[in-house]
C-alpha positions as CSV (number, residue, x, y, z in Angstrom):
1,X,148.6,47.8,120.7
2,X,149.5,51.2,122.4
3,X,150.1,50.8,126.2
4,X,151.3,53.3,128.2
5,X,152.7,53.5,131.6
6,X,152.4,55.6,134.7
7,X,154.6,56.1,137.4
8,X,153.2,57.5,140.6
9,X,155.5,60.3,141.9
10,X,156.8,59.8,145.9
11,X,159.1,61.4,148.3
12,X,162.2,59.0,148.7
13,X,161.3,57.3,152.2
14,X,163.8,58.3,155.1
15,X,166.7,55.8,155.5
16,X,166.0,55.1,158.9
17,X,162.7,54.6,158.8
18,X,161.9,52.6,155.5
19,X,158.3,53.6,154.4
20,X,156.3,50.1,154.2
21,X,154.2,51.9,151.5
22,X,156.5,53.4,149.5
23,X,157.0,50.1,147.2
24,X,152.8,49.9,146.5
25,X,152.8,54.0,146.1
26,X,155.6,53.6,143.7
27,X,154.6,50.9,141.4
28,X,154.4,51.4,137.7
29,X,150.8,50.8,136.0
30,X,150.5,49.2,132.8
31,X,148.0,49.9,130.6
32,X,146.3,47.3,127.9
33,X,144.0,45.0,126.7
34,X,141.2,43.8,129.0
35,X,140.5,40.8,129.1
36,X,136.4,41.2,129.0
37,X,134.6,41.3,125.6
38,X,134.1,44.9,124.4
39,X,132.4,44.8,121.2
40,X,129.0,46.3,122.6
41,X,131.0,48.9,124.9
42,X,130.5,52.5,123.4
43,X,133.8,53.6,124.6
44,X,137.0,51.0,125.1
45,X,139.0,51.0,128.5
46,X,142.5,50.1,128.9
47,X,142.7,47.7,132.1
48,X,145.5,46.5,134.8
49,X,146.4,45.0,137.9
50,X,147.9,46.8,140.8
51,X,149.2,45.2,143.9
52,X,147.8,45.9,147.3
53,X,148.9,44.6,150.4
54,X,146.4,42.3,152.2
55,X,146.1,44.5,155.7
56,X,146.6,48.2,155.2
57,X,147.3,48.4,158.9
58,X,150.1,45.8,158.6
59,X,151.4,46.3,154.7
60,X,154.7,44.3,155.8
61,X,152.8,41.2,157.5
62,X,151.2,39.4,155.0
63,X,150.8,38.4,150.9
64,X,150.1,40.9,148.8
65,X,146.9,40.6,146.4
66,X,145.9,42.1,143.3
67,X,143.4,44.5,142.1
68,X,142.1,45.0,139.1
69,X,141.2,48.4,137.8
70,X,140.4,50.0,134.1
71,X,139.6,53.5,132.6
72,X,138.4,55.3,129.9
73,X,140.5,58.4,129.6
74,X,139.3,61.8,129.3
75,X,138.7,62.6,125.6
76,X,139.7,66.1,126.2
77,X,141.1,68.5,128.6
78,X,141.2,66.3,131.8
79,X,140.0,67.4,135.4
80,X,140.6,64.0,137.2
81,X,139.1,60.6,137.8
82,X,135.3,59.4,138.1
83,X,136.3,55.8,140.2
84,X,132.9,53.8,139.7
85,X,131.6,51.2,141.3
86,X,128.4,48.9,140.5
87,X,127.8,47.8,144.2
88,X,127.3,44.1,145.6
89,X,128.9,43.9,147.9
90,X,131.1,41.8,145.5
91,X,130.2,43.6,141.6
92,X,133.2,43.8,139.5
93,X,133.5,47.3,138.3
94,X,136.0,47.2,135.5
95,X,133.6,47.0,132.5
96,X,131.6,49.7,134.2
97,X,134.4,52.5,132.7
98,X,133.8,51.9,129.1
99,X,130.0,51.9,129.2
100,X,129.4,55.0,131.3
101,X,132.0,57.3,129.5
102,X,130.3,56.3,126.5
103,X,126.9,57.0,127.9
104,X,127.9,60.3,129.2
105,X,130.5,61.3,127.1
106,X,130.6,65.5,128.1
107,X,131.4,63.7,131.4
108,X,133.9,61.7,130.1
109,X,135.7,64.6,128.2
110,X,136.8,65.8,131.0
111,X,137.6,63.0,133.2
112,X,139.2,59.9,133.4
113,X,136.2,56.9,133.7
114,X,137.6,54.4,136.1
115,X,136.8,50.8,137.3
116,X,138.2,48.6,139.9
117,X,137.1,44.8,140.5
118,X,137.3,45.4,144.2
119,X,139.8,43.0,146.5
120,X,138.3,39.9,146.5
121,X,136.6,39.7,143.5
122,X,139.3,38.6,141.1
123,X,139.3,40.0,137.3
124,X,136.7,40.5,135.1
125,X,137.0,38.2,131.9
126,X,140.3,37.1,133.0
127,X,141.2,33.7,135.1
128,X,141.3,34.9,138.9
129,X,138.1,34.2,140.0
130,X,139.3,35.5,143.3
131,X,137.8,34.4,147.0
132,X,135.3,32.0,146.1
133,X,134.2,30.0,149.0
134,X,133.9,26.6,148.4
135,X,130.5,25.0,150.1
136,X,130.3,21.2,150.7
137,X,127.3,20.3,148.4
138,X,126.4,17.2,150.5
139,X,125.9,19.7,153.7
140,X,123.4,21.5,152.1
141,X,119.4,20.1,152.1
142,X,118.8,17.9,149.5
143,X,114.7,18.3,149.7
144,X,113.5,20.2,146.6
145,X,110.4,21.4,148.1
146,X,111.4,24.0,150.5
147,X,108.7,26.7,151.4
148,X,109.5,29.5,153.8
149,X,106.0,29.7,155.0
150,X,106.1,26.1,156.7
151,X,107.0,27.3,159.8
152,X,107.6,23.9,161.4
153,X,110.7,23.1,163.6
154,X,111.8,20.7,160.7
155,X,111.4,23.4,157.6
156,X,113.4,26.3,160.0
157,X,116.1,24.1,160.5
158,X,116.4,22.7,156.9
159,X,116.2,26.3,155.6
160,X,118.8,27.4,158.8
161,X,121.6,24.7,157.7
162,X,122.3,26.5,154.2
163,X,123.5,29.9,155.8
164,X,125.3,28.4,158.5
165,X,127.2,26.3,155.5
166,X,127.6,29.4,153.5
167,X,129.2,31.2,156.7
168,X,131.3,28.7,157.8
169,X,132.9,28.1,154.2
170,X,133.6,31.4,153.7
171,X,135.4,32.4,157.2
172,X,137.6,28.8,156.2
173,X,139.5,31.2,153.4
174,X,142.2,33.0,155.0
175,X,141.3,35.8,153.1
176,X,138.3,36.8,154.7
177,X,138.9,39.1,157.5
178,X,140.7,41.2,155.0
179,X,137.9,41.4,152.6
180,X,136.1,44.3,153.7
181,X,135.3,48.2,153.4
182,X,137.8,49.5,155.0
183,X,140.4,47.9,153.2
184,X,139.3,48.4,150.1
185,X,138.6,51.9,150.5
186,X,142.5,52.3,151.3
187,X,142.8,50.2,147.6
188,X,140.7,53.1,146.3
189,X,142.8,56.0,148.0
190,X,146.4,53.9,146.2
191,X,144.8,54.3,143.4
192,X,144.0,57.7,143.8
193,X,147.7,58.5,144.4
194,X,148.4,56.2,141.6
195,X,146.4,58.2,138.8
196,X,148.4,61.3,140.4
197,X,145.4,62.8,141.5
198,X,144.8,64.8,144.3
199,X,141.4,64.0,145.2
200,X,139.1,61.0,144.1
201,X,135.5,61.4,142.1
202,X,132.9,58.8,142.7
203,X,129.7,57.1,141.7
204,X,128.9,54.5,143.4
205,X,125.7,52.1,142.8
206,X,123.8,50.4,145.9
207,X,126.7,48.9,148.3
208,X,129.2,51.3,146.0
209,X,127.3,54.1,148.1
210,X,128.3,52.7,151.4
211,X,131.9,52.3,150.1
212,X,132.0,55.8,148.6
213,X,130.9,57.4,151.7
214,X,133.1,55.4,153.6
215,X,135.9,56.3,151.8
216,X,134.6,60.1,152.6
217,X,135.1,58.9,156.1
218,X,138.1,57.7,156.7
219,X,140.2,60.1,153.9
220,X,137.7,63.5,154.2
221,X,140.2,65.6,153.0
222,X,140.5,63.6,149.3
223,X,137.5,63.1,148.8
224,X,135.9,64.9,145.6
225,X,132.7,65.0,143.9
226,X,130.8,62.2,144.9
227,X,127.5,60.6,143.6
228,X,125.6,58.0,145.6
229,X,123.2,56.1,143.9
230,X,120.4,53.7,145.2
231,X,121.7,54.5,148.4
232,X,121.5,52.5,151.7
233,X,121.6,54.7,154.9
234,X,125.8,54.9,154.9
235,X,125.2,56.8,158.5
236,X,124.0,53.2,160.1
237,X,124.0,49.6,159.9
238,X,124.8,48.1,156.5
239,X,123.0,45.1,157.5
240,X,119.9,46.8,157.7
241,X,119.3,47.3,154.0
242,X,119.4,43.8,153.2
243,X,117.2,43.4,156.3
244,X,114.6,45.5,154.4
245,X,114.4,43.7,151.7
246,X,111.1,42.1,152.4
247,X,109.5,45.7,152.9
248,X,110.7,47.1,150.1
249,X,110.5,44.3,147.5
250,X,106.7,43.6,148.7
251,X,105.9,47.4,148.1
252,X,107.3,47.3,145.1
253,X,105.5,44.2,144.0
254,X,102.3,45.5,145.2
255,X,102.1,49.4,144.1
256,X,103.9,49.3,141.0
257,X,104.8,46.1,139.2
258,X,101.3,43.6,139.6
259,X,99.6,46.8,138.6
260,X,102.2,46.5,135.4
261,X,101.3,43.3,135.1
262,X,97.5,43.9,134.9
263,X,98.2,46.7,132.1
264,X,100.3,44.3,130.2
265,X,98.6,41.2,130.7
266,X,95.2,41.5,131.6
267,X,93.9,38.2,129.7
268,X,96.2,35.9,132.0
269,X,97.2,37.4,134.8
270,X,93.9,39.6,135.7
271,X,92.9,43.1,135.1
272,X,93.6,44.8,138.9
273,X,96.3,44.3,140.8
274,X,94.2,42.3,143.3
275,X,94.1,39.6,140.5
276,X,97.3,39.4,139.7
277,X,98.4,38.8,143.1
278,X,95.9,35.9,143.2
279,X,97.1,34.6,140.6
280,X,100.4,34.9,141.4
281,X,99.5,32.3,144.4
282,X,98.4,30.0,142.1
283,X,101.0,29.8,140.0
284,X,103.1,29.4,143.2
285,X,100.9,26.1,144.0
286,X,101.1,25.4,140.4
287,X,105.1,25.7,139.9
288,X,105.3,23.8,143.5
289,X,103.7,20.5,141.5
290,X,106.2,20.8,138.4
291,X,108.7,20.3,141.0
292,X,110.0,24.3,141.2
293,X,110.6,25.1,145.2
294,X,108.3,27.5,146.4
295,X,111.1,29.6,147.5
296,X,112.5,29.5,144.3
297,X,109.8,30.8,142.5
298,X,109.2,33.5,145.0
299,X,112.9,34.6,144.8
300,X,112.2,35.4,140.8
301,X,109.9,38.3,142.2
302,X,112.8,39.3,144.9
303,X,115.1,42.2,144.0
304,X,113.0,43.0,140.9
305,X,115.0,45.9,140.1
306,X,115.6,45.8,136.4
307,X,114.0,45.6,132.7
308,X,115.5,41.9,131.9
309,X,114.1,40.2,136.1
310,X,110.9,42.1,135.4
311,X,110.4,40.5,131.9
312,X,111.6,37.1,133.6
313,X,109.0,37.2,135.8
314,X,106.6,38.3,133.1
315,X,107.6,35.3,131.2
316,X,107.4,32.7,134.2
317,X,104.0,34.2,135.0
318,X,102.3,34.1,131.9
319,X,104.1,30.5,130.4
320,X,102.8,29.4,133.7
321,X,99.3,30.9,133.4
322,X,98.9,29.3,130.0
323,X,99.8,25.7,131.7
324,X,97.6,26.3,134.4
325,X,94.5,27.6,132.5
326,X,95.0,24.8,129.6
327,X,95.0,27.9,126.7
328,X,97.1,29.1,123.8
329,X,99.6,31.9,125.0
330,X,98.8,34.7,123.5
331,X,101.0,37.4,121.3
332,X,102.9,39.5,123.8
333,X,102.2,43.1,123.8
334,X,104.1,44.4,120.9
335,X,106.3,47.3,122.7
336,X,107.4,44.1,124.7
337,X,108.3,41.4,122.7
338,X,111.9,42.3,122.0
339,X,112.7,42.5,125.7
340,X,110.8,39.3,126.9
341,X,112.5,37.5,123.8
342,X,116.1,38.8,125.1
343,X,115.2,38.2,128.5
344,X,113.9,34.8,127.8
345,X,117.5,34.0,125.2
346,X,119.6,34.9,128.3
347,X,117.7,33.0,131.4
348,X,116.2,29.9,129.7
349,X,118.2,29.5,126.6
350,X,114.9,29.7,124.1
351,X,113.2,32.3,121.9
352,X,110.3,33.9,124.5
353,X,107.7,32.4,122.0
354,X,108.7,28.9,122.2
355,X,109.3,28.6,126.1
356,X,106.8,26.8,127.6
357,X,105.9,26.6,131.8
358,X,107.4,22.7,131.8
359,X,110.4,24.7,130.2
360,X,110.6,27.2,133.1
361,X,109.7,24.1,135.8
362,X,113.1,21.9,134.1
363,X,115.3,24.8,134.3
364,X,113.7,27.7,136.9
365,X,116.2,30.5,137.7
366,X,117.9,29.7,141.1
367,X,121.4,30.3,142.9
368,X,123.9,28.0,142.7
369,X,125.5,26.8,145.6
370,X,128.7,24.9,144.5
371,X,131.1,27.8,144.5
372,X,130.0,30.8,146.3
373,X,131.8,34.9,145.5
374,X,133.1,35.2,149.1
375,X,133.5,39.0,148.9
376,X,129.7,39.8,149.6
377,X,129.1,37.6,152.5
378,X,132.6,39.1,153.9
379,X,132.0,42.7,153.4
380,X,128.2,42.5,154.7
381,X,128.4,40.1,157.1
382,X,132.1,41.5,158.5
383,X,132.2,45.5,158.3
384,X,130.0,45.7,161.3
385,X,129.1,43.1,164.4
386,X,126.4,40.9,163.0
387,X,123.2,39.8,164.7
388,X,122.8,36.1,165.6
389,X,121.0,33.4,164.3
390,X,117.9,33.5,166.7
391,X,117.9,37.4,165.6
392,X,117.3,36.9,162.1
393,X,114.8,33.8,162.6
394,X,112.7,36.6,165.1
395,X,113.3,39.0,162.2
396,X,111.5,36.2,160.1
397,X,108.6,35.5,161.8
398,X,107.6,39.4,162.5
399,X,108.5,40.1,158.8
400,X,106.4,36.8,157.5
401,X,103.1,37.8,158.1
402,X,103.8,41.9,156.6
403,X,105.7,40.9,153.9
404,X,105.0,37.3,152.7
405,X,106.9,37.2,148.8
406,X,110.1,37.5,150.6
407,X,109.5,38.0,154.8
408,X,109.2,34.4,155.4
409,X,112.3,33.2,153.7
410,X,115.1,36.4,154.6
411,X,115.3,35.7,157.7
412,X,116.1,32.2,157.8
413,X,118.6,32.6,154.5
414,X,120.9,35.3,156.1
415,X,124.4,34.0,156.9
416,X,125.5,36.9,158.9
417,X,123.7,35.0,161.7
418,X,126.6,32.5,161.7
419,X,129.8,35.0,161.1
420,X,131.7,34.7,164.1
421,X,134.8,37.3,162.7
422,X,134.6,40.6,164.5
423,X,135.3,43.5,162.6
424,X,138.7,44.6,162.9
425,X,138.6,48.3,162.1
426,X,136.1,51.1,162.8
427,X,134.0,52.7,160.1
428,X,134.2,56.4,160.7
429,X,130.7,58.7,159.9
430,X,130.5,61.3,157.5
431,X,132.6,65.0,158.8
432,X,130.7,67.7,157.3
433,X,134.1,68.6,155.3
434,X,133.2,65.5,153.1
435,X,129.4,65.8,153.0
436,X,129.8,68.5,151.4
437,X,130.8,67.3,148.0
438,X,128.2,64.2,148.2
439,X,124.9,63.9,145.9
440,X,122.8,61.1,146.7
441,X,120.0,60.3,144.2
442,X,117.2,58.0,144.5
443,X,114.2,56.1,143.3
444,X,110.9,56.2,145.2
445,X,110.2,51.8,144.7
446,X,113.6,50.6,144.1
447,X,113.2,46.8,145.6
448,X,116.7,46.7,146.8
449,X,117.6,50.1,148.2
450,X,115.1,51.4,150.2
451,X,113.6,55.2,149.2
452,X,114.1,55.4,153.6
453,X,117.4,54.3,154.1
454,X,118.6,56.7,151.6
455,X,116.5,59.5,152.8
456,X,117.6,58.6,156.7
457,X,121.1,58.7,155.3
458,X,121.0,62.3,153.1
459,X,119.0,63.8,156.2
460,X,121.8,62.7,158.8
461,X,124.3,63.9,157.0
462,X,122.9,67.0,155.7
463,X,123.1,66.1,151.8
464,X,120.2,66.9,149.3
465,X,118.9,64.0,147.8
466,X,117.5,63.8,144.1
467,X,114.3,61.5,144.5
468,X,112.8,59.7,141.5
469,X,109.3,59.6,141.9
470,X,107.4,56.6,141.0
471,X,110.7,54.7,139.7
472,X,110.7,51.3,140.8
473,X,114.3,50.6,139.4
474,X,117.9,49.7,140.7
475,X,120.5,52.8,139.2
476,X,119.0,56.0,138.1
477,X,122.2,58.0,136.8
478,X,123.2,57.4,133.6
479,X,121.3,54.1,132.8
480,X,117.2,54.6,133.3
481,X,117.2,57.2,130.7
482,X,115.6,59.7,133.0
483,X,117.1,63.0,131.3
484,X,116.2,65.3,134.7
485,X,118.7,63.1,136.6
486,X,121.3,63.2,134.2
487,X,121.5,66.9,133.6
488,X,121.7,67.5,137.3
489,X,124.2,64.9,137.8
490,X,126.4,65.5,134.9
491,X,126.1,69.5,135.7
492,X,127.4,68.7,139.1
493,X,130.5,66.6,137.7
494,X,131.4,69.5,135.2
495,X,131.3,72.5,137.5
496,X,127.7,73.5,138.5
497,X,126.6,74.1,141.9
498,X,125.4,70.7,144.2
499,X,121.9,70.9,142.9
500,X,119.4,71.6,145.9
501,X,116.6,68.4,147.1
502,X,114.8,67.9,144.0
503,X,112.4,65.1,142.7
504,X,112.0,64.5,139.5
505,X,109.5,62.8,137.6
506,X,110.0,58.9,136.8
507,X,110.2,57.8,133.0
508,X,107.4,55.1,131.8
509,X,107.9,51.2,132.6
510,X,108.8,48.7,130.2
511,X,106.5,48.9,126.7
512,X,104.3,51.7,127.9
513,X,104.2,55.6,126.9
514,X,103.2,57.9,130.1
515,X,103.6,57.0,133.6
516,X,100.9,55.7,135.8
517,X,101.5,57.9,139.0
518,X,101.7,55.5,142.5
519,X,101.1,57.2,146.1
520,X,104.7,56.7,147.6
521,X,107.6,58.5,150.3
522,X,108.8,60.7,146.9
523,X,105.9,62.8,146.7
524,X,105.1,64.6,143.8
525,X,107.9,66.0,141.3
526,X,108.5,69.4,140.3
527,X,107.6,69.2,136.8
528,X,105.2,67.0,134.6
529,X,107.2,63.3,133.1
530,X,108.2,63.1,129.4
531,X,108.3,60.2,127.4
532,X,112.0,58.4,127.8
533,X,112.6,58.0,123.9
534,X,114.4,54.5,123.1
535,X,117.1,55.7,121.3
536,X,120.4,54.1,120.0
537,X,121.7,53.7,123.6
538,X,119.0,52.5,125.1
539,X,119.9,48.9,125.0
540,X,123.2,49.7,126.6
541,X,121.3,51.9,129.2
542,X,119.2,48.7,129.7
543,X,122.2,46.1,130.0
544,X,124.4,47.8,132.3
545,X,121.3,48.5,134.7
546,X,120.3,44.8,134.6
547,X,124.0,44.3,135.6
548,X,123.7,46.7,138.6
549,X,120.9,45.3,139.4
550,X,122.2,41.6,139.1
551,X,125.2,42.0,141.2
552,X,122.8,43.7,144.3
553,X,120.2,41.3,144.0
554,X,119.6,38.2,147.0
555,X,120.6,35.5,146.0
């Protein structure tokens, strides 16, 4: 095994005034093996661990921690670092390098791909799990019917008492006041100096845009090249995109994906959208019978932002359909049968054409509580002060009504209603030295990022925004395939001009072969949509934007 070091270069500190720093500015980084599986990676990374202090404001007060990070290295003559980041908050980030520098490899040629398993989060593949809060099981409710939409005094406080748990268990960890943006973006500016370099590329995914612009913030003047993808609105609240989430997700639902559903499945699940979503309902009364908690099946349909949830809900829908009606279910549409049968391998543990609805009813896809990642609920719920309680339950019952697949149940599930931390440090806005450099990019139906909050974000800060029309996806760059997004992105990485507002057209959904065009905030794009070919990458493309999409999703 080759493994190289580097050696970050630093002015000796004065001998009067020892520079706290110095020793994490100076520390050698050792380059190997990582300890995640890499067999399906088009490129290989090297990985290591670097050591950050836990308070950048007070580097000599407390235990250190460690950060994981990984890279790709530029295949040819090198112009710096791309840092990546998948979003969360909470996604590790190190197995990101390896798949997008092998997915854009002219980007890669020239820059080093690197990924960083943020403070918090442990290492990817390896044995620290990092800050995991651990939740008292027997203080959570033990009822397995829980509906959202019973609006009694008894069903708010049942669903209340698992946030408050979550909150509480997670603020009991030492660790979590230093678990935030701020800190890590002054893990992301070490590692600049670390790499030698004298300003730091980004793409960041969902939350990775709010860090990335953050980072902008608070070090302007090293900031590079930056791409924002799926962005939240980095110029407000981070708490308001989750907040959103019923909006977005039943928009999503409605316009683009029970119209999907009628294309694809007309025999089951109705021929108009309209049927489908009355359908939908009674398979929700249906699964409620087999023992499967209402809100449980409704959170299959939440943050339905990627190839492998839609074909789970696909699968639940139409096992459950069959059940319900009392007849065979049919062959799958052909162009989707390999993607419900992975996506069926990898949620239930059976071949798509053996699962059955009691199948999905024994085993339906749901969080576990037992030991929860600490680094989102520390990030969201501690960047910024968080609303109370009583302000999220108000949030409920106006969103309810509007936005019934997920309105009802957000605001009772949100834990940021019980985090009692202040935030410690300030998170700077944008300077227009920074925006300059930034890209954000968007789709018009992603169901986790709203089209507005990235709009609202781009428009404050006076960035052009590439729009996706008609995309109803998590990730755009790199991993949807969408070849108008890629060229403009990749051509800004390499040299080109920032590329001016532009929408481009979105690429078909999942086993169709032209896109079915949905009124929407886009608009119209430019130019007319091609085909997105499946070609020998497209399975990667499809993975790594599940995972982006996995590590964003509520749950």
């Amino acid at each position: 095994m080759t493994v190289s070091v580097l050696v970050a270069a630093t002015a000796p500190a004065a001998a009067t005034t020892p520079d706290p720093l110095a020793p994490y500015r100076g520390q050698e980084v050792t380059w190997g093996a990582c300890p995640f599986k890499q067999r399906t990676q088009p490129r290989q990374a090297q990985c290591a661990r670097i050591t950050v202090p836990r308070d950048w404001s007070a580097p000599a007060g407390g235990t250190d921690l460690q950060v994981a990070i990984s890279r790709a290295p530029a295949t040819g003559t090198r112009q710096g670092a791309i840092l990546v980041n998948p979003g969360g908050p909470g996604g590790r980030g190190t197995s990101l390098a390896g798949a997008l520098a092998g997915l854009e490899p002219s980007v890669n040629e020239h820059y080093d791909i690197v990924g960083m398993d943020p403070r918090g989060t442990g290492q990817e593949g390896g044995d620290d799990q990092g800050y995991v809060c651990r939740v008292p099981l027997a203080r959570l409710p033990q009822e397995d019917d829980l509906d959202a939409r019973d609006r009694s005094a008894a069903s708010i406080a049942l669903h209340q008492q698992t946030p408050r748990v979550l909150a509480e268990a997670c603020q009991s960890d030492a660790r979590a006041p230093f678990i935030t943006t701020w800190q890590t973006a002054h893990d992301m500016d070490l590692i600049r100096t670390l790499l030698g370099d004298e300003k730091l590329n980004y793409l960041g995914f969902s939350y990775g845009t709010w860090l990335g612009a953050k980072y902008a913030s608070l070090f302007p003047e090293r900031a590079g090249k930056m791409v924002l993808d799926s962005s939240v609105n980095f110029e407000g609240r981070l708490q308001a995109a989750f907040e959103a989430f019923p909006k977005i997700d039943q928009r999503q639902f409605d316009r683009v994906y029970a119209p999907w559903l009628a294309r694809r499945f007309p025999d089951q699940l109705g021929k108009t959208a309209a049927e489908v979503r009355a359908k939908w309902e009674r398979l929700r009364t249906y699964f409620k019978t087999k023992g499967v908690p209402p809100d449980v099946f409704d959170q299959v349909f939440v943050g339905n932002g990627s190839t492998r949830q839609w074909m789970t809900g696909a699968l639940v829908l139409t096992k459950g359909a069959a059940a319900l009606d009392g007849a065979a279910t049919p062959p799958p549409p052909a162009a989707l049968r390999n993607d419900l049968d992975r996506a069926s391998r990898a949620v239930f543990g059976l071949p798509a054409d053996r699962l059955t609805a009691t199948d999905v009813a024994e085993d339906p896809p749901e969080p576990d509580y037992a030991d929860v990642p600490g680094t989102r609920l520390a990030v969201a719920c501690g960047d910024q002060p968080a609303r109370t309680a009583s302000w999220y339950k108000l949030l409920s019952d106006l969103q309810g009504p509007a936005y019934p697949l997920f309105g009802w149940a957000y605001g009772l599930s949100e834990p940021c209603g019980y985090w009692s931390d202040e935030p410690r440090h300030e998170l700077p806005k944008l300077p227009a030295r920074a925006a300059k450099n930034i890209l954000v990019v968007q789709g018009e139906f992603d169901p986790q990022t709203g089209y507005e909050q990235a709009e609202a974000a781009a428009r404050a800060a006076g960035i052009p925004m590439i729009s996706v029309a008609d995309s109803p996806f998590h990730g755009q760059y790199a991993v949807s395939g969408n070849s108008c997004v890629d060229d403009l992105v990749n051509g800004f990485f390499l040299g080109n001009a920032r590329p001016a507002a532009t929408i481009c057209p979105g690429v078909p959904l999942p086993g169709e072969h032209q896109v079915f065009p949905v009124p929407g905030p886009a608009g119209e794009p430019a130019q007319t949509t091609a085909p997105a070919p499946r070609d020998a990458r497209s399975t990667v493309r499809e993975r790594l934007q599940d995972n982006i999409s996995a590590v964003n999703r509520r749950q």
